[in-house]
C-alpha positions as CSV (number, residue, x, y, z in Angstrom):
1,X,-17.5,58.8,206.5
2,X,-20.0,56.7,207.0
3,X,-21.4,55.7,210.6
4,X,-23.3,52.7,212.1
5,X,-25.0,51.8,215.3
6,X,-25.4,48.5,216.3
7,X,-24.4,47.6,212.8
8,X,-27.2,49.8,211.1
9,X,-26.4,52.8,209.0
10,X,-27.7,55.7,210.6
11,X,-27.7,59.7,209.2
12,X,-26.1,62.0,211.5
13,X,-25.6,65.5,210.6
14,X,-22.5,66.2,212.2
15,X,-21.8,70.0,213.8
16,X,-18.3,71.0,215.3
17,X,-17.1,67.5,215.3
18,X,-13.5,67.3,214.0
19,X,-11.6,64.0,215.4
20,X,-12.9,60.9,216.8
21,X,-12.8,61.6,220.6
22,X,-15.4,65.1,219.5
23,X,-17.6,62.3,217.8
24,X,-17.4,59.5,220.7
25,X,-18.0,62.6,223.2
26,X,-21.3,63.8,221.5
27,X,-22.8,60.2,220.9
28,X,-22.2,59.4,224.4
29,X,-23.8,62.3,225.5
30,X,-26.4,61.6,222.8
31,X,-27.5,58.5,224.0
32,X,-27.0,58.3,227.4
33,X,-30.4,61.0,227.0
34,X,-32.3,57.7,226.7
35,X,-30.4,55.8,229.1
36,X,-28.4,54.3,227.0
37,X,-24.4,53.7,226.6
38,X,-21.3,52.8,224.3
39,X,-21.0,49.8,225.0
40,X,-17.9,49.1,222.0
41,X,-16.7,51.2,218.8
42,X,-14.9,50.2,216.9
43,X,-13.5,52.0,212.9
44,X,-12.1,51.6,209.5
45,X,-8.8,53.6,208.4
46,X,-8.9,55.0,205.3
47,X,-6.0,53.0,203.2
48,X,-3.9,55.8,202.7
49,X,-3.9,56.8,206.6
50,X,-0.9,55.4,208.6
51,X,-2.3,55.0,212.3
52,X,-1.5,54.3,215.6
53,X,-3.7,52.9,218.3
54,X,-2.3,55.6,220.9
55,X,-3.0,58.1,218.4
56,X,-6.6,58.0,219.1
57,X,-7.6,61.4,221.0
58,X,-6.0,63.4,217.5
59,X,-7.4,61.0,214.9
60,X,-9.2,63.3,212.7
61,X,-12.5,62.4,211.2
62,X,-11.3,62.8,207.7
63,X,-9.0,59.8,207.9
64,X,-12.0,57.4,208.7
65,X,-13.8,55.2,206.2
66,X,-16.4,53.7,208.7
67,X,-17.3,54.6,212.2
68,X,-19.1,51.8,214.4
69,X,-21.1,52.0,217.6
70,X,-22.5,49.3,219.8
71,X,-24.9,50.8,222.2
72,X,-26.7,49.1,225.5
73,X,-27.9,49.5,228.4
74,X,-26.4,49.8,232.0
75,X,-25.7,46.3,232.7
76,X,-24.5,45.4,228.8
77,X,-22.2,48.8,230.0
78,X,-21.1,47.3,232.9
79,X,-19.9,43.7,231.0
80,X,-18.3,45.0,228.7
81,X,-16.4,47.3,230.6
82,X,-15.6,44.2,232.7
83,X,-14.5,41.8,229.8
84,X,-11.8,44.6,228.8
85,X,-11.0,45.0,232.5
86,X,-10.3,41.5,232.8
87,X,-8.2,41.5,229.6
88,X,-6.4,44.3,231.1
89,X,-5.2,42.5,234.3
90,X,-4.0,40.2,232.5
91,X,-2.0,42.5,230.5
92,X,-0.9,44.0,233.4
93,X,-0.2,40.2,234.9
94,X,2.4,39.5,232.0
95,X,3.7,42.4,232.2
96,X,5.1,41.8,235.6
97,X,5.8,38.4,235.9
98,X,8.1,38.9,232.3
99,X,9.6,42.2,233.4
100,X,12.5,41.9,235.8
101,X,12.8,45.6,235.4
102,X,10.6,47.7,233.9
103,X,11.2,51.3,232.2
104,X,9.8,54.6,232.8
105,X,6.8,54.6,229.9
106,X,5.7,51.2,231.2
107,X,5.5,52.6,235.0
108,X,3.6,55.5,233.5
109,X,0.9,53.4,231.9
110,X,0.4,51.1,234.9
111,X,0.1,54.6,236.9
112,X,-2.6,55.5,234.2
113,X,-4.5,52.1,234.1
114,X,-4.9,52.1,238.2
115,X,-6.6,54.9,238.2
116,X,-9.0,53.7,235.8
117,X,-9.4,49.9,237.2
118,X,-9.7,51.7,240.9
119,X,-12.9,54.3,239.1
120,X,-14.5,51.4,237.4
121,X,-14.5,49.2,240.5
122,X,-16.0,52.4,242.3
123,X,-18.4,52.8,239.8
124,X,-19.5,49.6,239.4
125,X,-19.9,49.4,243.1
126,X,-22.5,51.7,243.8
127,X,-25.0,48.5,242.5
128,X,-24.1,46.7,244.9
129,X,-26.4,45.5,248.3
130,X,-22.9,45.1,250.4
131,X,-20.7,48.1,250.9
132,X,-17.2,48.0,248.9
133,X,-15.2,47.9,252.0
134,X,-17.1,44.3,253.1
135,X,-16.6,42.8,249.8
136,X,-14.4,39.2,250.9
137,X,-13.1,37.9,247.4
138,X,-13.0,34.3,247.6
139,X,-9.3,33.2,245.9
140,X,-8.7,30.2,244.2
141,X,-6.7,28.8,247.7
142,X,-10.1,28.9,249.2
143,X,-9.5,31.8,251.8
144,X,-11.1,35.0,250.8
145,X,-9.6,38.9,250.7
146,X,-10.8,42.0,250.9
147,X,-11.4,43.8,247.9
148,X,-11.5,46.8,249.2
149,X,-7.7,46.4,251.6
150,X,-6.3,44.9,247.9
151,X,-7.8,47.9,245.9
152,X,-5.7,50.5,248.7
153,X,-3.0,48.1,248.5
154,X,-2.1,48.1,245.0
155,X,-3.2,51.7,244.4
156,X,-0.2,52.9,247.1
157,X,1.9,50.6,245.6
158,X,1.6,51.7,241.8
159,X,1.4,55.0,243.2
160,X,5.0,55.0,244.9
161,X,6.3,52.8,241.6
162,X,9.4,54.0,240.2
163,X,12.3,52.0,238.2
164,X,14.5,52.0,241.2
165,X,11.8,49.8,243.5
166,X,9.7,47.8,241.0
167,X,12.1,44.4,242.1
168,X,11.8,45.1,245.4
169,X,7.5,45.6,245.8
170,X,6.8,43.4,241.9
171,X,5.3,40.3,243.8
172,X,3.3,42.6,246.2
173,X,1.6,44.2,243.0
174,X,1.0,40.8,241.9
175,X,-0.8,39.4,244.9
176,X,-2.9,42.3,245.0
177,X,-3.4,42.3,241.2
178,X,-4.4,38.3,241.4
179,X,-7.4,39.8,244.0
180,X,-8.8,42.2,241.9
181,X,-8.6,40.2,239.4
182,X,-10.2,37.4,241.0
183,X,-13.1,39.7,241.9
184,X,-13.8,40.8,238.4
185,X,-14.2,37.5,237.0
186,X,-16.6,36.4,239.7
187,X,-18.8,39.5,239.5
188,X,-18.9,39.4,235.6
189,X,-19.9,35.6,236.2
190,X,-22.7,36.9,238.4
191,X,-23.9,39.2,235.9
192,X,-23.5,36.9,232.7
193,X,-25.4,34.2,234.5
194,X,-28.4,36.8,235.3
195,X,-28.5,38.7,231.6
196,X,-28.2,36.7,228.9
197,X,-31.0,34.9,226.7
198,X,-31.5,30.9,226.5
199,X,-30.7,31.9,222.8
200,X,-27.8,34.0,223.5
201,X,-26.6,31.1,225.2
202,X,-27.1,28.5,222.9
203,X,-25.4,30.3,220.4
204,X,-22.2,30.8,222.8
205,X,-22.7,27.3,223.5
206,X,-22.7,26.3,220.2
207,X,-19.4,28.0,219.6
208,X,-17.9,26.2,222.7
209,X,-18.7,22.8,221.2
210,X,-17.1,23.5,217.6
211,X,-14.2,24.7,219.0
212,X,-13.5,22.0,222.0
213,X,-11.0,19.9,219.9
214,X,-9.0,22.9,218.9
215,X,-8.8,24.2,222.5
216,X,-7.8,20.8,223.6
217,X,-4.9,21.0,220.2
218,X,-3.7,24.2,221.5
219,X,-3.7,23.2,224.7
220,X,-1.1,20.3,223.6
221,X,0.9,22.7,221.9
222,X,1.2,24.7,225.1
223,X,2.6,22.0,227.2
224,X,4.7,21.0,223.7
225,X,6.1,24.4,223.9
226,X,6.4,24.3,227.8
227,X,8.6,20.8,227.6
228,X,11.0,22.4,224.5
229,X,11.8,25.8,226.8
230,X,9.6,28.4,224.9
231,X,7.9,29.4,227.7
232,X,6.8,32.8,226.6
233,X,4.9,31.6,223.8
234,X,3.3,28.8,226.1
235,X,2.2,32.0,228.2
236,X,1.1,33.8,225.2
237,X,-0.8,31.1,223.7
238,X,-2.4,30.0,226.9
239,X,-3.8,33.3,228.0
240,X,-5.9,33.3,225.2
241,X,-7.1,30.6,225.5
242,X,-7.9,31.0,229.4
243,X,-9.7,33.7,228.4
244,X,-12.3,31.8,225.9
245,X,-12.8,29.2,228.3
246,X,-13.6,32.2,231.2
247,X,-16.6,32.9,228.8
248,X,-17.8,29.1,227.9
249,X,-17.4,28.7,231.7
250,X,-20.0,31.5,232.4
251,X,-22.1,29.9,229.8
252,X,-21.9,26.6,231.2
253,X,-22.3,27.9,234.4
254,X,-25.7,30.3,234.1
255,X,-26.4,26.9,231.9
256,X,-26.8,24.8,235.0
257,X,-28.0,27.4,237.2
258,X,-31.2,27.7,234.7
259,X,-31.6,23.8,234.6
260,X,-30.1,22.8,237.9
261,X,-33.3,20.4,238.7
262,X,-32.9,18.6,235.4
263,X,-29.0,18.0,235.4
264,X,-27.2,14.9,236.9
265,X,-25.7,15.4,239.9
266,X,-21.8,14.6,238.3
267,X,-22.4,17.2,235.7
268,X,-22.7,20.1,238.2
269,X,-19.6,18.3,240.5
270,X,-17.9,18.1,236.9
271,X,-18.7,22.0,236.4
272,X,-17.4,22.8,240.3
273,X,-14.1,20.6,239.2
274,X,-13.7,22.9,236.2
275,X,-13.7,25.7,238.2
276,X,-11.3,24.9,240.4
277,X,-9.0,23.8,237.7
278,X,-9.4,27.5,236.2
279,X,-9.0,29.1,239.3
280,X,-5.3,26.6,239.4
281,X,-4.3,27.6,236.0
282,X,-4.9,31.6,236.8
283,X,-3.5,31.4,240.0
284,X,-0.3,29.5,238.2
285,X,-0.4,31.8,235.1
286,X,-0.1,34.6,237.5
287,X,2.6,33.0,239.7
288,X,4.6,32.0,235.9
289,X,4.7,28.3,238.0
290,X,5.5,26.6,234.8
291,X,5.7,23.2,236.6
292,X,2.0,23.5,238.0
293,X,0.7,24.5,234.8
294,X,2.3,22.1,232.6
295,X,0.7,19.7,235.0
296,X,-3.2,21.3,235.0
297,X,-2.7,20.9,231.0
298,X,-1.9,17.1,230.8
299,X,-3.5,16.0,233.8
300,X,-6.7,17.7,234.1
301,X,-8.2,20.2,231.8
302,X,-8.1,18.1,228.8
303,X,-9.7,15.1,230.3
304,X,-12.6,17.8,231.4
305,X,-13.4,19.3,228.2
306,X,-13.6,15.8,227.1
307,X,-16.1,15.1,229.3
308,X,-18.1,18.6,229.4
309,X,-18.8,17.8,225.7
310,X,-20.3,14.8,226.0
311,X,-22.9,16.7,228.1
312,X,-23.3,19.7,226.0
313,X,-26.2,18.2,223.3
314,X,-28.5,18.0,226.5
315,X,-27.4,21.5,227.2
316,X,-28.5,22.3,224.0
317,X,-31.6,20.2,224.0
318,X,-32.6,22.3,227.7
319,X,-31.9,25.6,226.0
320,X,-34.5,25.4,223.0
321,X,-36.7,23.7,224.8
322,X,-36.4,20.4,223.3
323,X,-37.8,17.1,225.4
324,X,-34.8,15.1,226.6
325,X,-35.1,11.2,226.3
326,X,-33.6,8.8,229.2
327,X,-31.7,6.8,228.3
């Protein structure tokens, strides 16, 4: 088995390490020495191996080809363990607006992920200048919620869960779901905007641009399959693709942040305007308002990205640096 860090082979004489969680436990331990942290992992099966993703805690070392670890620092730590959380929720989102009922093993895993959305917010929020219990999330209908009153909420609620009740308190966990939800998005945002690179940016940037047009394609084919009555691949489809334009968001936004005093005044209304479109299109993911969304798709979001690209070789141009010609 061969093991990297940060995509470098490195030599590690291994000791009483037998499965994968004994490995993970001892380089965590390892490098949090010099203040450092898994950030990912990720590994190659052998061929012969047949594997299951839950299997994880008993997968033995022998049945590994290639072992990966990304390390950071405490705040590359904290965003990554954001992204996932995000990606989580929104697991956790489907779930419940798809599930009418929902069986015992699926009540068991949401009992399982609260406890660790509830530790990581904890966590997490021993940075912070404002105590946990004063945090006012601001929701895409403009009022804001505690964080901390939403956190209680739907930890009581999953707590109580069983397969007799989920009908009866399922739009409960969702409103408190949509808050927690809406607070890890804006505090990722924060700390994006604050710790990546012009170059890390550009390059993220740079991505954004190539792949405008094929957002704005699958973003027909949503609405395509919203019209014909697929609906759950609609959902499907648009979730990922709310979720890449969360990240070109954060890049556009710390963009403008960095350049504010060189941008035109409609660019940074255009970028509030996006924003509220993406909070519209959460909100009715969440709510599975098919109507609204279908509507954000052909009405709005399309017509923005059309726009937003025109402005991103000036983007570019600010981020290396480049002189910028009026024209």
């Amino acid at each position: 088995m061969k093991i990297y860090i940060n995509d470098e082979p490195v030599d590690i004489q291994l000791e009483n390490e037998k499965t994968f969680k004994d490995l993970y436990q001892s380089m965590q331990a390892e490098v949090q020495k010099h203040n450092k942290f898994i950030v990912d992992f990720r590994f190659d099966i052998k061929d012969s191996v047949d594997f299951i993703s839950k299997d994880i805690d008993q997968l033995t070392l022998d049945k590994i080809e290639n072992v990966y670890f990304y390390i950071g620092d405490l705040k590359e730590m904290i965003i990554s363990t954001l992204h996932t959380q995000i990606q989580y929720i929104d697991d956790i989102g489907s779930t419940l607006f798809e599930s009418e009922q929902l069986t015992q093993e699926e009540i068991n895993n949401l009992k399982d992920g609260t406890k660790w959305i509830k530790e990581v917010i904890n966590i997490i929020s021993t940075f912070f200048v404002v105590p946990l219990h004063k945090i006012q999330v601001k929701m895409p209908e403009k009022n804001y919620e505690n964080l901390k009153e939403h956190l209680n909420k739907f930890t009581k609620l999953i707590k109580k869960l069983n397969v007799e009740n989920y009908p009866d308190i399922r739009q409960e966990l969702i409103q408190t779901l949509r808050v927690i939800r809406a607070f890890t998005f804006q505090y990722l945002n924060q700390l994006l905007s604050n710790h990546l690179s012009n170059e890390e940016l550009l390059s993220i940037l740079e991505k954004f641009d190539s792949q405008i047009e094929k957002i704005q394609n699958k973003l027909i084919e949503i609405n395509t399959n919203l019209q014909t009555g697929n609906d759950k691949i609609a959902m499907e489809i648009l979730q990922d693709i709310l979720q890449k334009l969360e990240l070109y968001f954060f890049v556009l936004m710390s963009t403008s942040e960095r350049f504010k005093d060189q941008l035109e005044e409609n660019f940074l209304e255009l970028l509030k305007e996006l924003l509220t479109i993406l909070e519209d299109l959460s909100s009715a993911l969440m709510e599975m308002d098919i109507v609204a969304v279908g509507d954000i798709l052909e009405y709005e979001l399309n017509d923005k990205l059309s726009i937003i690209k025109e402005y991103i070789p000036k983007l570019k141009k600010l981020l290396t640096g480049s002189p910028i010609l009026e024209k």
